[in-house]
BAVEXPA-320595 format. One line per field, with one value per residue (C-alpha): residue in one letter; z, y, x; residue number from 1. Coordinates in Angstrom, 3 decimals, padded with zeros to 6 digits. Last residue first. Example, Ala and Ser with C-alpha at 12.3 -4.5 7.8 and 13.67 -1.06 7.14 Angstrom:
<pts>
aa = (S, A)
pz = (007.140, 007.800)
py = (-001.060, -004.500)
px = (013.670, 012.300)
i = (2, 1)
</pts>
This chain:
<pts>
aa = (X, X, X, X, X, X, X, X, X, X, X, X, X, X, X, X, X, X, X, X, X, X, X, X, X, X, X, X, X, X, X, X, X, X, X, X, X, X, X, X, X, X, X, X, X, X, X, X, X, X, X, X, X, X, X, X, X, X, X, X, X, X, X, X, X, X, X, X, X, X, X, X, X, X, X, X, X, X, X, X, X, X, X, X, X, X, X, X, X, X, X, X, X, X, X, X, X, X, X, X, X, X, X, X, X, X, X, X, X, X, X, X, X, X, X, X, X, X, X, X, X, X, X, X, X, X, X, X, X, X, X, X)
pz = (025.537, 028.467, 029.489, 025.412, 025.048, 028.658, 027.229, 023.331, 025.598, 027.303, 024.932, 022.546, 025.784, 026.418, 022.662, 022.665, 025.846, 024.225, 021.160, 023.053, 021.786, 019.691, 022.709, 025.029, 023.387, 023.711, 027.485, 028.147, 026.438, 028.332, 031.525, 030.898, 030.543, 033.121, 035.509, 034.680, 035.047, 039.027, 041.098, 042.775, 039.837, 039.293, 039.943, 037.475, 034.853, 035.292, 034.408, 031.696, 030.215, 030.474, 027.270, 024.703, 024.982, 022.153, 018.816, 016.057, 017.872, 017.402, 021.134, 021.134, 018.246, 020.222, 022.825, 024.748, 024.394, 023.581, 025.974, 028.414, 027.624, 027.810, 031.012, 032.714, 031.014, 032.445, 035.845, 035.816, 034.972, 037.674, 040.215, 039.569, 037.241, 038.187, 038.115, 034.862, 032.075, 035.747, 035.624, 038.726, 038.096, 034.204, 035.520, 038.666, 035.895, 033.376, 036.637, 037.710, 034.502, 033.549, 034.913, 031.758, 029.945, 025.533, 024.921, 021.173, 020.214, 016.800, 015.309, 012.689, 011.104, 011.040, 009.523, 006.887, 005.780, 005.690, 003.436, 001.178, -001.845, -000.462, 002.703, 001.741, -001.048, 002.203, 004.675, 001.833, 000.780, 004.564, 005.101, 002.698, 002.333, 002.044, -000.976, 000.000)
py = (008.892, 011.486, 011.403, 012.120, 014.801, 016.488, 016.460, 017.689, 020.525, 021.646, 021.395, 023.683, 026.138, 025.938, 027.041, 029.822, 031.057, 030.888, 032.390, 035.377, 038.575, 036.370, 033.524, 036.361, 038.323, 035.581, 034.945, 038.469, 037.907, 034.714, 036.291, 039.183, 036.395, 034.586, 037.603, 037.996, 034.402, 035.849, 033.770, 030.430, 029.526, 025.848, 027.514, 030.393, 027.587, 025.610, 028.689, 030.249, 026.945, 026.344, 027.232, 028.038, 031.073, 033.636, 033.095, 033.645, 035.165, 032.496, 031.785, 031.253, 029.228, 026.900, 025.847, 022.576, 021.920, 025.255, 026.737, 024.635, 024.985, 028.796, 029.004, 026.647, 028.534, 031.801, 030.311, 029.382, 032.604, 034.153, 031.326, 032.868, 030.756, 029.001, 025.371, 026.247, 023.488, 021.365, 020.579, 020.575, 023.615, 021.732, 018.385, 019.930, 022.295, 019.406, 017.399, 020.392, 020.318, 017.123, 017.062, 019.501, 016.998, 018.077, 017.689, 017.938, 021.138, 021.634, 024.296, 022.573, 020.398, 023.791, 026.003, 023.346, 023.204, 026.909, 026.752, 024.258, 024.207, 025.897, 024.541, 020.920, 020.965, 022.108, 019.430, 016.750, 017.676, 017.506, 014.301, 012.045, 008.956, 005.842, 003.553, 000.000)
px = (-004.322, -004.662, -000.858, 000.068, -002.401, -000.932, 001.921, 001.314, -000.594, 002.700, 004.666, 002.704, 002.285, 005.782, 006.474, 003.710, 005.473, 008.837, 007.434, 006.777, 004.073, 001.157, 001.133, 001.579, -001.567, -003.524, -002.736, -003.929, -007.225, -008.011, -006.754, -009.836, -012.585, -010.916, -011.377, -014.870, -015.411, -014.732, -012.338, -010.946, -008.596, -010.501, -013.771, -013.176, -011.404, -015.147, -017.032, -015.265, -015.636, -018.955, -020.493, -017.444, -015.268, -016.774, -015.872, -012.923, -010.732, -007.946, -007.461, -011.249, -011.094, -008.825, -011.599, -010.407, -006.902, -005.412, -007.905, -006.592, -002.962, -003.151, -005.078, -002.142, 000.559, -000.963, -001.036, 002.045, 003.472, 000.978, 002.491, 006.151, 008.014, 011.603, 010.046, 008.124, 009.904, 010.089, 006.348, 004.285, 002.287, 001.392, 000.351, -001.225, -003.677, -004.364, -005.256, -007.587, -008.894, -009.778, -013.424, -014.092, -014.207, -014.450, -010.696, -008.906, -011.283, -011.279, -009.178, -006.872, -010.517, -012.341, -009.463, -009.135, -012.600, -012.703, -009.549, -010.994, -008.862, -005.098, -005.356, -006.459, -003.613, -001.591, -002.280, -002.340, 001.109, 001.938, -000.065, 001.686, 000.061, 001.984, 001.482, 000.000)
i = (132, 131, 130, 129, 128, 127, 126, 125, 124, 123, 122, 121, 120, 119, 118, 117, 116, 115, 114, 113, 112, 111, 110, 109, 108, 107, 106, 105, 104, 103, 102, 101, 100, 99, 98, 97, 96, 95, 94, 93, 92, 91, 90, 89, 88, 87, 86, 85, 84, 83, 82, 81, 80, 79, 78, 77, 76, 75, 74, 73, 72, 71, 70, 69, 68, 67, 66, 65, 64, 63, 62, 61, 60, 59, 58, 57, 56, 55, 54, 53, 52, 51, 50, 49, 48, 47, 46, 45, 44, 43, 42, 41, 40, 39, 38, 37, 36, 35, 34, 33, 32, 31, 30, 29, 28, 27, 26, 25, 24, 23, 22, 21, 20, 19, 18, 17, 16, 15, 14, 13, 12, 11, 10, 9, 8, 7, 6, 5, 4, 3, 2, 1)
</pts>
């Protein structure tokens, strides 16, 4: 059987059916929510953020999640989906309002430092990998 290969598929799919592919690149990899606090020990516990104040870790642990379970957000292309403002407030102890604003500063440090962005990527491959 020939082998298929994914990056010429990846960008014929791209170039033809960009909606298509925005869809398929953006869809949510986690749907639990009951995850979270083990996303969020996983991540605290690391040794990539053993140096990091709790506000750096915090921002990672945002950034993963909505990574993992709402990646249009990150994009701008929607609101944060149904519940998960909610369940990162009780996980953090505070106001959705305050996730709503720590959603938009994490998005502007994935855009600003590619270190961030490259924790973040690490991160979430991780916590992928422990889930599977």
């Amino acid at each position: 059987m020939k082998s298929i290969n994914y990056e010429l598929l990846a960008k014929k799919l791209i170039i033809k059916h960009p909606e298509l592919a925005r869809e398929l690149i953006n869809a949510p990899k986690l749907e639990d929510t009951t995850f979270l606090p083990e996303i969020r020990k996983a991540i605290e516990s690391d040794e990539r953020l053993k140096g990091a104040s709790k506000y750096e870790k915090r921002d990672a642990v945002i950034a993963v999640i909505l990574t993992l379970y709402d990646p249009d957000h990150l994009e701008g292309y929607k609101k944060m989906r149904n519940g998960l403002r909610l369940s990162l407030s009780k996980l953090f102890s505070c106001n959705p309002v305050i996730i709503s604003y720590l959603s938009k500063k994490v998005n502007n440090l994935l855009v600003i430092y590619t270190d961030f962005k490259d924790d973040v990527r690490y991160f979430a491959d991780l916590i992928l990998k422990k889930l599977d």
